[in-house]
N, C-alpha and C positions, 0 to 999 in steps of 0.2 A: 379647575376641573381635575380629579383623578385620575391620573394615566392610566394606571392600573385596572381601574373598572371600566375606562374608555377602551382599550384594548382586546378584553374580554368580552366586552358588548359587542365589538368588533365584530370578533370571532363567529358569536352567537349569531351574529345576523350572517355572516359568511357560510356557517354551517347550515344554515336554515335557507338561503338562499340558492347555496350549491355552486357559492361562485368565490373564489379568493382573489380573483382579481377584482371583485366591485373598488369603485371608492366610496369610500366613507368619510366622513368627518365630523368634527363635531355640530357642523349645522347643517348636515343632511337630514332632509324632510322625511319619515318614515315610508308616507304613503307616496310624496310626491317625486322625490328624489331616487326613494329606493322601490316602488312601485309596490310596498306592501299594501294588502285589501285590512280590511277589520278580520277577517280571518287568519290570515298572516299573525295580524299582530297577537293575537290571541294564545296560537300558538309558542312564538316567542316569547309572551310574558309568561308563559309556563316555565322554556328554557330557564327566563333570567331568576324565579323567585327560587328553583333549583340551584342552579349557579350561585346565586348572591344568599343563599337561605333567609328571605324575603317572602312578605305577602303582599302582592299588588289587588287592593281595592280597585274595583272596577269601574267605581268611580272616577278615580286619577286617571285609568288608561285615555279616557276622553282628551285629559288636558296636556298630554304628552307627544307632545308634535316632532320632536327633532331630539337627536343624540343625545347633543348635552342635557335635555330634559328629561332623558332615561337617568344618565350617569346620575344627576343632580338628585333625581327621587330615588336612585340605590343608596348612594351616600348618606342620605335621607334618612331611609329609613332603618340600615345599618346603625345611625347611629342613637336612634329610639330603643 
C-alpha cells in the first residue's frame, strides 16, 4: 500500500470529519468504523479526485468499503 496516498486520504477524512484525533487505518470501514453516511462519502470523493487529480466513477464508489480500497483505486487509477 502507498504510504503516501494513505496519509493524505488520512488527512482528507480528518479534514472532512473535523476530528484529527479519529483513528484510521488501513482497514477502517468508511461507513462503519468511521460512521460515514453515502453523503459523506460523496462529498469526500469530490475532496479525493481534487487531491489525487482523479475521476471516481460512481460506479466504483459502491465497491469501496475500507481504506486500503480508496488508496488501492487512487494508485489505480493514477496509474491509467
Amino acid at each position: 500500500m502507498n504510504q503516501k496516498i494513505f496519509e493524505q486520504l488520512k488527512q482528507i477524512v480528518r479534514d472532512y470529519l473535523g476530528d484529527d484525533k479519529i483513528g484510521i487505518n488501513e482497514d477502517s470501514i468508511l461507513t462503519d468504523d468511521l460512521g460515514l453516511s453515502s453523503l459523506d462519502l460523496i462529498s469526500i470523493v469530490g475532496s479525493v479526485e481534487d487531491a489525487f487529480n482523479i475521476e471516481v466513477q460512481d460506479k466504483d464508489v459502491a465497491e469501496i468499503r475500507m481504506i486500503k480500497d480508496v488508496v488501492d483505486y487512487i494508485e489505480k487509477k493514477q496509474k491509467a
